[in-house]
C-alpha positions as a Markdown table, in Angstrom:
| # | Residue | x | y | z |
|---|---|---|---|---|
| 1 | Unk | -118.4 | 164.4 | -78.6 |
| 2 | Unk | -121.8 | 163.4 | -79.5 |
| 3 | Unk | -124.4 | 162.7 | -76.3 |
| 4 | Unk | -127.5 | 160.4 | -76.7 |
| 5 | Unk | -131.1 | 161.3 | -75.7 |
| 6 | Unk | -134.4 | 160.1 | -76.3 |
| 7 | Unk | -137.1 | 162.5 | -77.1 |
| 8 | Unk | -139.0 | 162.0 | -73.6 |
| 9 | Unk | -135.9 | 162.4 | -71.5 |
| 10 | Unk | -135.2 | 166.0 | -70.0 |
| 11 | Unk | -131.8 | 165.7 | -69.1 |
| 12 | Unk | -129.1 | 168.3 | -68.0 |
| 13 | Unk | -125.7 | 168.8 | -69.6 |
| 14 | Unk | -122.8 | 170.6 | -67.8 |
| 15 | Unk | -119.7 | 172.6 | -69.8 |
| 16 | Unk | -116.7 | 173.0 | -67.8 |
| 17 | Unk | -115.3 | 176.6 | -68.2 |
| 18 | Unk | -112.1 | 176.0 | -65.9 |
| 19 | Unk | -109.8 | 175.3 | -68.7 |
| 20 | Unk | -110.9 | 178.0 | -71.0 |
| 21 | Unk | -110.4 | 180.9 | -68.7 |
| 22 | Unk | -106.9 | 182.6 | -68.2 |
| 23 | Unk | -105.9 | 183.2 | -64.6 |
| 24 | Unk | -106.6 | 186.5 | -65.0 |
| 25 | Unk | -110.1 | 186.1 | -65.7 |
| 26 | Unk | -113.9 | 184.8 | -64.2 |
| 27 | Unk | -117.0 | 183.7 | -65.6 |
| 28 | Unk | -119.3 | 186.4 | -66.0 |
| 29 | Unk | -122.0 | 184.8 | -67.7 |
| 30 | Unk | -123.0 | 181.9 | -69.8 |
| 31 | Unk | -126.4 | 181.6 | -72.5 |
| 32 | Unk | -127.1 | 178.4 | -73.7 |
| 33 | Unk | -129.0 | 177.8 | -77.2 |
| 34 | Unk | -130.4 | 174.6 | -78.4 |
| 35 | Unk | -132.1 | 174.3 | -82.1 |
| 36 | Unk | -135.6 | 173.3 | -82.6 |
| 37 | Unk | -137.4 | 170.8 | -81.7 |
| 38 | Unk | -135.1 | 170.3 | -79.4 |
| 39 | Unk | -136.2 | 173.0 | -76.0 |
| 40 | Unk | -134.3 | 174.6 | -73.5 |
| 41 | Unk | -136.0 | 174.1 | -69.8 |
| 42 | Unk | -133.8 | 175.8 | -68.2 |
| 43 | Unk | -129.9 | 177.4 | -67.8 |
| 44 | Unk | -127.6 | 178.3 | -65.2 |
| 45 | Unk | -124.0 | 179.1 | -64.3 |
| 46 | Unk | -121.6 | 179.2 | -61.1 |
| 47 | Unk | -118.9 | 181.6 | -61.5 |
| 48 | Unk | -117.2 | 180.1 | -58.6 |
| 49 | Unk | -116.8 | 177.1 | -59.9 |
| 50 | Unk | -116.4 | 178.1 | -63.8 |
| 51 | Unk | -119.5 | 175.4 | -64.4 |
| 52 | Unk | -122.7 | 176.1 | -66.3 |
| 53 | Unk | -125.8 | 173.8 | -67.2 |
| 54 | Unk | -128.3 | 173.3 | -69.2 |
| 55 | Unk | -131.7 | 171.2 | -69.3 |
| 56 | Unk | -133.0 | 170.4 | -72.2 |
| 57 | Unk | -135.9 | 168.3 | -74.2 |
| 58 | Unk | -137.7 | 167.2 | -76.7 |
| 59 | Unk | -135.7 | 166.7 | -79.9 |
| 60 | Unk | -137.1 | 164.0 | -82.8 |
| 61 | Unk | -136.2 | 161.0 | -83.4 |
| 62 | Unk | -133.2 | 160.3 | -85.8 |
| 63 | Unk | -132.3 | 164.3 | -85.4 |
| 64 | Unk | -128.7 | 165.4 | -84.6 |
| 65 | Unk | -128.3 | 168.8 | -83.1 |
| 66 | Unk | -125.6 | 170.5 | -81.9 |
| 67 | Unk | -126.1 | 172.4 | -78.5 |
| 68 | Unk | -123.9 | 175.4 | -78.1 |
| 69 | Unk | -122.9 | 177.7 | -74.6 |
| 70 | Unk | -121.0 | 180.6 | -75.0 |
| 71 | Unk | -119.4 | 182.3 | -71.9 |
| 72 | Unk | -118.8 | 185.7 | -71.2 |
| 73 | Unk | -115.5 | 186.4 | -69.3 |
| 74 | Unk | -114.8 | 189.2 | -66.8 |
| 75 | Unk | -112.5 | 190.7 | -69.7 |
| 76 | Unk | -115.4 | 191.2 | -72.1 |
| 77 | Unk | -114.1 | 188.1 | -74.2 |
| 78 | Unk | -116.3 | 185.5 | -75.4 |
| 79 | Unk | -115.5 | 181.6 | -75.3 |
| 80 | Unk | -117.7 | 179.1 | -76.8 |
| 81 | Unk | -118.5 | 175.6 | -76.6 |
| 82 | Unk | -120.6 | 172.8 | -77.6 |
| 83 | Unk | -121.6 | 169.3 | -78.5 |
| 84 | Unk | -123.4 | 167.2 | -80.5 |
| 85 | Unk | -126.7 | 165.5 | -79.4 |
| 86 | Unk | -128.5 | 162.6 | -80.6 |
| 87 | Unk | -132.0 | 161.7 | -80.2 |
| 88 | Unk | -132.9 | 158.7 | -80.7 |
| 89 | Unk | -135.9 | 156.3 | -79.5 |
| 90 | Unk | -134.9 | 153.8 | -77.3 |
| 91 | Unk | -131.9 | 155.0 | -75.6 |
């Protein structure tokens, strides 16, 4: 999936964890990482609701960058996830 920014907008993402996790398992925790220019404002997760976030920025035009999350489960196991992002003037 590729999601389009422009390089002002500060705009937050959300990964849905609900499918990746067994029954027998929560969300434990979830870090975020973004590659330059693009920044990270700021992260956050729910183990409740198996959801995490993540605001970001900046970016140049033209670039493609692929934003990644990987979650730590109650098990110790890691699950990982991502997308593709697009910044590009105008949007």
């Amino acid at each position: 999936m590729i999601q389009l920014k422009s390089p002002s907008a500060k705009l937050i993402y959300t990964f849905d964890w609900a499918n990746a996790i067994a029954d027998t398992a929560t969300l434990h925790s979830v870090a975020h990482s973004v590659p330059e220019p693009v920044v990270l404002i700021s992260e956050a997760y729910d183990v409740g609701q198996q959801l995490s976030n993540v605001e970001i920025g900046g970016g140049a035009h033209g670039g493609l960058y692929v934003i990644q999350a990987r979650a730590t489960l109650s098990t110790g196991e890691t699950v990982t996830d991502g997308f593709t992002l697009r910044v590009f003037e105008g949007v």
